[in-house]
C-alpha positions in Angstrom: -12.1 3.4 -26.3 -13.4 4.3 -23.2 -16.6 6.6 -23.2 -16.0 9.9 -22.1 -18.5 11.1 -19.3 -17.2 12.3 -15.8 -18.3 9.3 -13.6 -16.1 6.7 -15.9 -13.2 8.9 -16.0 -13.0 9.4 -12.3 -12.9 5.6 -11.9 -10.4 4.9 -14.1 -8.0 7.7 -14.1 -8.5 7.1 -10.1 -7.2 3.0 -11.3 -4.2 5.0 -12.8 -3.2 6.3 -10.1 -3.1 3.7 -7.8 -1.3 1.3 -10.1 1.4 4.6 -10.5 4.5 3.2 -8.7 5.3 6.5 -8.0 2.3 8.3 -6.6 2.8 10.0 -3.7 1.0 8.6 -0.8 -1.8 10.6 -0.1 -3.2 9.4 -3.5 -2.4 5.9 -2.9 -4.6 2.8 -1.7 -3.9 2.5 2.1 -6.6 -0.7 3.0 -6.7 -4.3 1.3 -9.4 -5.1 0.0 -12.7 -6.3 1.5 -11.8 -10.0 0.9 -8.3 -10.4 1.6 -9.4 -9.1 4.8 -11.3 -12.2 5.7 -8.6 -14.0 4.8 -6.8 -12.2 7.3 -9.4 -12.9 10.2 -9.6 -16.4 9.6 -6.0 -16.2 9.9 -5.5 -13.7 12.8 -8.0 -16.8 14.8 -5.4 -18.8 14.3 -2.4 -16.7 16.0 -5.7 -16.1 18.6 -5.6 -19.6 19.9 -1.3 -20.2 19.4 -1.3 -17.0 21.9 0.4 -14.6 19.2 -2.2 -12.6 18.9 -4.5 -11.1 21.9 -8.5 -11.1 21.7 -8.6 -7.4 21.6 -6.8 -7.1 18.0 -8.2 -10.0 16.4 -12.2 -8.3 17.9 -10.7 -5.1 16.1 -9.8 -6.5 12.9 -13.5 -8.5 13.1 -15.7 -5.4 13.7 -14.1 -2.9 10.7 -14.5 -5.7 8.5 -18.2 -6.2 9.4 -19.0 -2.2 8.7 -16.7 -2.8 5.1 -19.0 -6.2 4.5 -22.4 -4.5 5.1 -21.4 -2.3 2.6 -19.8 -4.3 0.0 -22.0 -5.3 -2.9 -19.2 -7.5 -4.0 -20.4 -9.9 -1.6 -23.6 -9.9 -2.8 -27.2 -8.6 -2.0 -28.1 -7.8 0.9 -29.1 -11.8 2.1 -25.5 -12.6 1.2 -24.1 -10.3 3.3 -26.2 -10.4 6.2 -24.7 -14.6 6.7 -21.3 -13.4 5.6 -22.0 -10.7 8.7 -23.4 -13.4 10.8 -20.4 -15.5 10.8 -17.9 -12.8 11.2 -19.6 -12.1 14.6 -18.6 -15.7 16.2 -15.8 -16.8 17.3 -13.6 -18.8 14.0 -11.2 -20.8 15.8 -9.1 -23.2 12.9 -11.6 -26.2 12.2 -14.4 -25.1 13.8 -18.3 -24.9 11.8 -18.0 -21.2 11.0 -14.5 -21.1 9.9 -15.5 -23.6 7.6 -18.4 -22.1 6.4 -16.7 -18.7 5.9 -14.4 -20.1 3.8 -17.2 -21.7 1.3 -18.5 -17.8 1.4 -15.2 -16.4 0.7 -14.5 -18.9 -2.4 -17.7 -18.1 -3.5 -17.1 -14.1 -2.9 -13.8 -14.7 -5.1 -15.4 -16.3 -8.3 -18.2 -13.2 -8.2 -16.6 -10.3 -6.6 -15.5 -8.2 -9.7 -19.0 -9.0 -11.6 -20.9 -7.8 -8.5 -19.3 -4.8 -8.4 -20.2 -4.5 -12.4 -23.8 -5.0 -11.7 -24.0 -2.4 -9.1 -22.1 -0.2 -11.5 -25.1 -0.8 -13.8 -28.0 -0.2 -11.4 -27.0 1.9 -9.0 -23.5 4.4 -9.9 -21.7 4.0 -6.8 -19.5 7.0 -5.9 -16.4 6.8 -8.2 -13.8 7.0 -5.1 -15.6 3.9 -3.6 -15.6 1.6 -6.8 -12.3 2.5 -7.8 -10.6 1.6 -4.6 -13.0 -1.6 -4.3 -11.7 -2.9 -8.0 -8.1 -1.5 -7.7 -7.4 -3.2 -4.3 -9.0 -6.3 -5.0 -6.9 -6.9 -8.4 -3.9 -6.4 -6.2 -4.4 -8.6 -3.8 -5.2 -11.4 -5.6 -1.7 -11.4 -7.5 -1.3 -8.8 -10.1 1.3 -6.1 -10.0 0.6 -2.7 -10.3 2.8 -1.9 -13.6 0.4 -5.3 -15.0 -2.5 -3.5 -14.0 -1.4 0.0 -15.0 -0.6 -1.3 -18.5 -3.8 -3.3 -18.7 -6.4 -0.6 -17.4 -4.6 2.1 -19.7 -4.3 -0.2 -23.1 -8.5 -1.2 -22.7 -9.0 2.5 -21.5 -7.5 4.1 -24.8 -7.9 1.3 -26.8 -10.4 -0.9 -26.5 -13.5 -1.1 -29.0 -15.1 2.1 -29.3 -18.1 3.3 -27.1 -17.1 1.1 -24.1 -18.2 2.2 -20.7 -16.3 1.7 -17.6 -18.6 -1.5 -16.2 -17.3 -3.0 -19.7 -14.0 -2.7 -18.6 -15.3 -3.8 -14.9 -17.2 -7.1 -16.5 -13.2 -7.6 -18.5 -11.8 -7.4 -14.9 -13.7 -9.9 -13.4 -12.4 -12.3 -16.5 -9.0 -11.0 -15.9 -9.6 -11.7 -11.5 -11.0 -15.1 -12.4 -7.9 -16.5 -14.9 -5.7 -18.9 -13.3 -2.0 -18.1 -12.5 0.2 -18.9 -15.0 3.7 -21.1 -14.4 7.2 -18.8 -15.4 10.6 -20.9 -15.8 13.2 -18.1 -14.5 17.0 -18.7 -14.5 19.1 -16.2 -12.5 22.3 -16.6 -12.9 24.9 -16.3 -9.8 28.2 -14.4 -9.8 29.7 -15.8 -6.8 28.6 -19.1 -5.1 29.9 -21.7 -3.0 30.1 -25.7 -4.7 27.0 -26.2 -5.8 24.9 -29.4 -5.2 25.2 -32.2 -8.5 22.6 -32.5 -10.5 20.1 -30.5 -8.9 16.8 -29.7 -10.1 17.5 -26.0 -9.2 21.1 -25.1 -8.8 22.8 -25.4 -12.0 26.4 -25.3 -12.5 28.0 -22.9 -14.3 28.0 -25.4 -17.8 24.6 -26.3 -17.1 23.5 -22.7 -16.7 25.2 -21.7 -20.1 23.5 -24.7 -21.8 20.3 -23.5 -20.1 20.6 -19.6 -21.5 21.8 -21.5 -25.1 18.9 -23.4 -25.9 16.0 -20.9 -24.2 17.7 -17.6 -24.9 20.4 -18.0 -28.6 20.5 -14.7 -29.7 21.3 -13.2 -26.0 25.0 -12.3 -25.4 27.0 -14.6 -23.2 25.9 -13.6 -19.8 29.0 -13.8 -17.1 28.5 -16.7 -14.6 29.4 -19.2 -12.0 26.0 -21.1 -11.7 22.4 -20.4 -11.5 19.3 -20.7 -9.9 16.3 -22.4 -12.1 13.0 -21.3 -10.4 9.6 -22.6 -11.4 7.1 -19.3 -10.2 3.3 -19.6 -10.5 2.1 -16.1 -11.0 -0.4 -13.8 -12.1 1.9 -11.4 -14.6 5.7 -11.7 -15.7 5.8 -8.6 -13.1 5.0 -10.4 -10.5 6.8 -13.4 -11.0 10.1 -11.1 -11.2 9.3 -9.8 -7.7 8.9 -12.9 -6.1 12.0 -14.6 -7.7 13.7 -11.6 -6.5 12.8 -11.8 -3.3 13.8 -15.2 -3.1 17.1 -14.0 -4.4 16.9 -11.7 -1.3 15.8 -14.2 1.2 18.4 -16.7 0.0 21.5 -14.1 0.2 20.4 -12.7 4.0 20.2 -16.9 4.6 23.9 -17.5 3.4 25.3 -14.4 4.8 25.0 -16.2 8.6 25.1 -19.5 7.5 28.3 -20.1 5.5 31.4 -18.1 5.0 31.3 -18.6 1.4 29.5 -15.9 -0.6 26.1 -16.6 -2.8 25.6 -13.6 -4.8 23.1 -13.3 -7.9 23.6 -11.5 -11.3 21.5 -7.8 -12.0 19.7 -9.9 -14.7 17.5 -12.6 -15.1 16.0 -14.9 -17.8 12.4 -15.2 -18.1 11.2 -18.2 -20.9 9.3 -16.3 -23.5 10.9 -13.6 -23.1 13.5 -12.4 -25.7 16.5 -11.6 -23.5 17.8 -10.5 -19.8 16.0 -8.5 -17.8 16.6 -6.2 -14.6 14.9 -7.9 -11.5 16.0 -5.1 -8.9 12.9 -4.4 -7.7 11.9 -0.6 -6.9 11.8 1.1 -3.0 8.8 1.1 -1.0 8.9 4.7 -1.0 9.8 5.2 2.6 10.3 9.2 1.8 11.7 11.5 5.2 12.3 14.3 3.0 12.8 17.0 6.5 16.2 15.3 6.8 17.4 16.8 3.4 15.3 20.0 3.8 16.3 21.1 7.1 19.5 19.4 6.2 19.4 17.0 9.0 20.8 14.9 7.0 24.4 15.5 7.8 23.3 16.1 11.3 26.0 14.6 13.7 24.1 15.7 16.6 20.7 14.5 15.4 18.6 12.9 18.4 19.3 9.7 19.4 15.9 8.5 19.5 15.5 10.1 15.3 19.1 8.3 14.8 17.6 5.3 16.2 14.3 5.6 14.3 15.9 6.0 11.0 18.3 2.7 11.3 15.1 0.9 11.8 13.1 2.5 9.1 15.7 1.6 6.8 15.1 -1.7 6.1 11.9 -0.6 5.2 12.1 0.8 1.8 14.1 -1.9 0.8 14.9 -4.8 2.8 13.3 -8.0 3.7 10.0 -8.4 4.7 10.4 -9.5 8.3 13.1 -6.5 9.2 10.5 -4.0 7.2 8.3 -5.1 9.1 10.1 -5.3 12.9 12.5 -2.2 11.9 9.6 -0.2 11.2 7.3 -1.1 14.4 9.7 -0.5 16.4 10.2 2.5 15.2 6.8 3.7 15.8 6.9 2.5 18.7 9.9 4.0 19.9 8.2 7.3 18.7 5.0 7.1 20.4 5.2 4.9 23.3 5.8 7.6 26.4 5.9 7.8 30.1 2.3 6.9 31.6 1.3 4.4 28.7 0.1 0.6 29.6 1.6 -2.6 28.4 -0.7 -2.3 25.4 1.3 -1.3 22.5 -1.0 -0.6 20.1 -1.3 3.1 21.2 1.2 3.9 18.6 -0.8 2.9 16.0 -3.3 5.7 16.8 -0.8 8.0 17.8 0.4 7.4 14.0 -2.4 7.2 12.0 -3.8 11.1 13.7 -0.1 12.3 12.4 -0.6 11.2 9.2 -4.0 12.1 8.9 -3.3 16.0 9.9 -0.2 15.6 7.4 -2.3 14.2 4.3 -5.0 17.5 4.9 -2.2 19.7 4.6 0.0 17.9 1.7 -3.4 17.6 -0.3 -4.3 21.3 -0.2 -0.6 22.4 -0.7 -0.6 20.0 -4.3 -3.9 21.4 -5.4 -3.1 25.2 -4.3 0.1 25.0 -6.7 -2.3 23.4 -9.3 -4.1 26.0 -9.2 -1.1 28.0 -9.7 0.1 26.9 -12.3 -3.4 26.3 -14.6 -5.2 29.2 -13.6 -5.6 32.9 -14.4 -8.0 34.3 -11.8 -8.2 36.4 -8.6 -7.4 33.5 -6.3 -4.2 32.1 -8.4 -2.9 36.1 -8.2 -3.2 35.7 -4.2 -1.5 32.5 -4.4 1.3 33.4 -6.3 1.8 36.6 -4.3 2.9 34.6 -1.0 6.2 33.1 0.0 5.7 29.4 0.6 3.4 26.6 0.2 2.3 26.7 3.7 0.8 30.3 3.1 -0.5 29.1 -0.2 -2.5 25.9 1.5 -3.8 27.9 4.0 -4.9 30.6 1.5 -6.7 28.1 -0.7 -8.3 26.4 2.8 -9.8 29.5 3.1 -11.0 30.3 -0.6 -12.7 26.6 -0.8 -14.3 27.2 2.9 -15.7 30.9 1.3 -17.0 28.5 -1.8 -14.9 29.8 -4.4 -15.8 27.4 -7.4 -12.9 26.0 -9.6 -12.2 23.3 -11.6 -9.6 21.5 -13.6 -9.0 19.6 -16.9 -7.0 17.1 -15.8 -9.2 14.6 -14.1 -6.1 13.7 -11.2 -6.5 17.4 -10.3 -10.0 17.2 -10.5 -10.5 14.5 -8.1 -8.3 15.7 -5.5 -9.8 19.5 -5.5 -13.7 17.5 -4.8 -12.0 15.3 -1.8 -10.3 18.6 -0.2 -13.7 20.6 -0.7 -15.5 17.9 0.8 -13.1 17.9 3.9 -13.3 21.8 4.3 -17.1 21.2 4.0 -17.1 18.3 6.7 -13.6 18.4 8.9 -14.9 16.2 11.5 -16.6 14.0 10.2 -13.9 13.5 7.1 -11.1 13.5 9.0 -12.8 10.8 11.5 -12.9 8.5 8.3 -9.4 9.8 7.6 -8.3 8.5 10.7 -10.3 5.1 10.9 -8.6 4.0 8.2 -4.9 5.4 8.9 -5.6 3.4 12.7 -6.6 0.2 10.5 -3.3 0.0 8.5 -1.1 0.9 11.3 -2.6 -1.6 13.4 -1.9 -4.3 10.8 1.5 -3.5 10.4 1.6 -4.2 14.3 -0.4 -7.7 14.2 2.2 -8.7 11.1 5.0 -8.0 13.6 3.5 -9.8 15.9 2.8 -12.9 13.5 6.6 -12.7 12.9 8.4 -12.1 16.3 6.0 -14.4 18.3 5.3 -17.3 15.5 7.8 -16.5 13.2 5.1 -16.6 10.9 6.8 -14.7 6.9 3.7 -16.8 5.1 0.6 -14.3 6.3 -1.7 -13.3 3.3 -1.5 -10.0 4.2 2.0 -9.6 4.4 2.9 -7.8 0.9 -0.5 -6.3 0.8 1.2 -4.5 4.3 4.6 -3.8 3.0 2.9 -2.6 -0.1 0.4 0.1 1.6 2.3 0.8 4.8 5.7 1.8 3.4 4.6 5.2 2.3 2.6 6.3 5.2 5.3 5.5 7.4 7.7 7.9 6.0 4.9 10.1 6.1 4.4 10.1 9.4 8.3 9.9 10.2 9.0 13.0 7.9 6.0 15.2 10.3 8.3 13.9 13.7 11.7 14.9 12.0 10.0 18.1 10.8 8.7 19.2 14.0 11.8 18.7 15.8 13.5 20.5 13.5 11.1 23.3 13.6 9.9 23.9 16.9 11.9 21.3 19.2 8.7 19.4 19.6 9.1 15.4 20.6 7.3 12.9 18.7 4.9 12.6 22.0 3.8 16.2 22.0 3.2 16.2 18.5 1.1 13.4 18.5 -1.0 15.2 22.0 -1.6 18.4 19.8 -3.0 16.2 16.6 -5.5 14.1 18.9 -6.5 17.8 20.7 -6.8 19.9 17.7 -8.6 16.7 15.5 -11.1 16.7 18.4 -12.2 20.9 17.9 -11.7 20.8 14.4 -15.3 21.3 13.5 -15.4 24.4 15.9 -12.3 25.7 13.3 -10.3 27.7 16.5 -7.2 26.5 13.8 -7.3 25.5 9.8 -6.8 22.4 8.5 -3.4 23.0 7.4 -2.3 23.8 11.0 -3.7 21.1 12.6 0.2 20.0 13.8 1.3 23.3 14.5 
């Protein structure tokens, strides 16, 4: 069991709640981590010199990564870091010397990363908010599923042997990051198909299939079929070897949609050996959430904009679809959104225009949640003014104003904990916080446009950074979405002024002429 002090609490219920499927997405990891990144430059250089991708982004991507390696004891001391540094700063064309030698330092970054981070747990307490998103988003990318994770951090959290500290649980990570994948035989079986090939190592007829589910699965009930699909899946957990068997389903459906007029569809269930039955393999939303539709009841608008109408049909695919029309559906609806008259050819402008949205829509959401914690847990002067106003607008602002007068609160629950210490650290420091805030808002959007670019200019669905994208992006895009519909529902405002007044009123928010949780207004 895990020792309780505050420092290793904050880590690890933070690990909770980025491995919570349902977290809303200002409490949510929104970068990869610091070496799937590389991966992603060495990568970008090769788009670079096919022409996909223009010098500018790939420079972008190069110099953010350089400030996150400086800083990254998970690449070692600070020798390591300062030749890891020195060869992100040249040019890595495919088979040239420093591609190659980045790659040695990346393999060798791998097979330490998680056991750096332990050591400098030891010797140094980083701040909890920077190990935990270090460890959580590096266990991600390398394979694992956040339900895997959330299982595993909560079972050695609550269970482990008694008197553990969290850089045990770190040094049990690193064994966990460094354990190969593991191979997953997975039937799904098909309820409509076309013939299907003879004696093939994958598509099983519908007497093969049964034979299949009979010897691997006796005590499961007949399952209704006409074939099946035997898939060999190497993977890190049985979680994620469901998700990428059912994205394969996916892929293979869209595929014989336009290519045959016969139908290929797959069963709800599938059958995973060593597992004791059938199990679901729909796999959950993205959490696109444009929640102003429903509460301005937009929703039923017939006379909704046609640009919002258009937006929406291309956000669509994005909480549930495949990855390359996510990923083109939801560009283009940024960029339908905040490209405007005056702009250049260079595209990337909505990425910013984004990311300052979001960023004066996560101040606002944050301090609304905590104000109606407070609310509901509390018993003092400032929860009687709080409960005394209509909305949770007025509540936010009233609580923006209570932490700027240094009103000193705090909470049992760690979650609530956390997020009161990163809103009174914003209040203390706007500008500078919110510049961070921003940075890294403008880092993700910009990848979501350099994976669109991968995919409409190479047709490139194999990038390493593809799920990590799909995976972080999906929630801030209905997040930035949901300010646009809102505003046009409130005030009439176009996506284009809204995104003018977040860049003027970021830029004087130290000088406080307007609160935090007017920022958009």
């Amino acid at each position: 069991m895990l020792v309780d002090n505050p420092y290793d609490a904050a880590v690890w219920n933070s690990l909770l709640d980025f491995y919570t499927e349902s977290m809303p997405w200002t409490r949510r990891l929104w970068r990869l981590s610091a070496p799937l990144e590389v991966e992603e430059l060495l990568e970008a250089w090769k788009a670079r010199q096919a022409g996909v991708l223009a010098e500018s982004s790939v420079k972008y991507l190069a110099q953010g990564l350089i400030n996150r390696v400086k800083r990254d004891p998970g690449f070692g001391g600070m020798k390591e870091r300062g030749i890891l540094v020195g060869h992100l700063n040249r040019d890595l064309p495919p088979r040239s010397h420093d591609a190659y030698a980045l790659r040695l330092l990346l393999e060798e970054a791998h097979e330490k990363y998680l056991s750096r981070w332990a050591e400098e747990i030891r010797s140094s307490r980083p701040p909890a908010e920077i190990v935990s998103r270090a460890v959580g988003s590096y266990l991600l990318d390398i394979g694992y599923s956040q339900v895997y994770l959330h299982k595993w951090w909560t079972y050695h959290g609550k269970y482990g042997p008694l008197g553990e500290q969290l850089v045990d649980l770190v040094d049990r990570a690193a064994d966990l990051a460094r354990r190969p994948t593991i191979r997953y035989g997975i039937m799904v079986p098909l309820t409509a198909a076309p013939p299907l090939p003879p004696d093939d190592d994958h598509w099983y007829s519908a007497s093969r299939t049964a034979n299949w589910l009979a010897r691997w699965f006796p005590d499961a009930p007949p399952a209704r079929q006409d074939g099946g699909l035997l898939l060999q899946v190497d993977a890190r957990d049985r979680y994620s070897a469901v998700a990428q068997v059912a994205a394969e389903a996916k892929r293979l459906e869209s595929r014989f949609r336009v290519g045959t007029r016969q139908r290929l569809e797959f069963g709800k269930r599938l059958y995973l050996t060593g597992d004791e039955g059938g199990i679901p393999f729909a796999q959950p939303p993205r959490r696109v959430q444009v929640l102003s539709l429903q509460r301005y009841s937009a929703i039923f608008g017939l006379t909704l904009s046609h640009e919002l109408g258009a937006v929406l049909e291309l956000l669509e695919p994005l909480d549930a679809g495949t990855p390359a029309a996510a990923v083109t559906g939801s560009w283009a609806a940024i960029e339908t959104l905040f490209v405007g008259p005056g702009d250049t050819a260079n595209r990337v402008v909505a990425a910013n225009r984004m990311a300052r949205i979001v960023a004066c829509s996560y101040a606002a959401v944050e301090l609304a949640s905590i104000a109606n914690v407070h609310l509901a847990v509390a018993d003092d002067r400032l929860a009687e003014r709080l409960r005394a106003l209509p909305d949770g607008v007025a509540r936010a602002r009233e609580f923006e104003e209570a932490l700027r007068g240094g009103v000193e609160v705090a909470y049992e629950r760690v979650r609530h904990d956390l997020a009161l210490r990163r809103m009174a650290a914003l209040v203390a420091q706007p500008e500078e916080t919110m510049r961070r805030v921003v940075a890294q808002l403008e880092d993700a959007f910009r990848r979501l446009y350099r994976q669109r670019n991968l995919i409409v200019h190479a047709g490139d669905l194999t990038s390493v950074a593809l799920a990590g994208t799909l995976r972080t992006l999906a929630p801030l895009v209905g997040a930035g979405v949901d300010r646009v519909v809102h505003a046009s529902a409130t005030t009439g405002a176009s996506p284009i002024e809204l995104a003018a007044t977040a860049e003027v009123n970021l830029a004087r928010v130290a000088s406080r002429p307007i609160g935090l949780v007017d920022v958009l207004a």
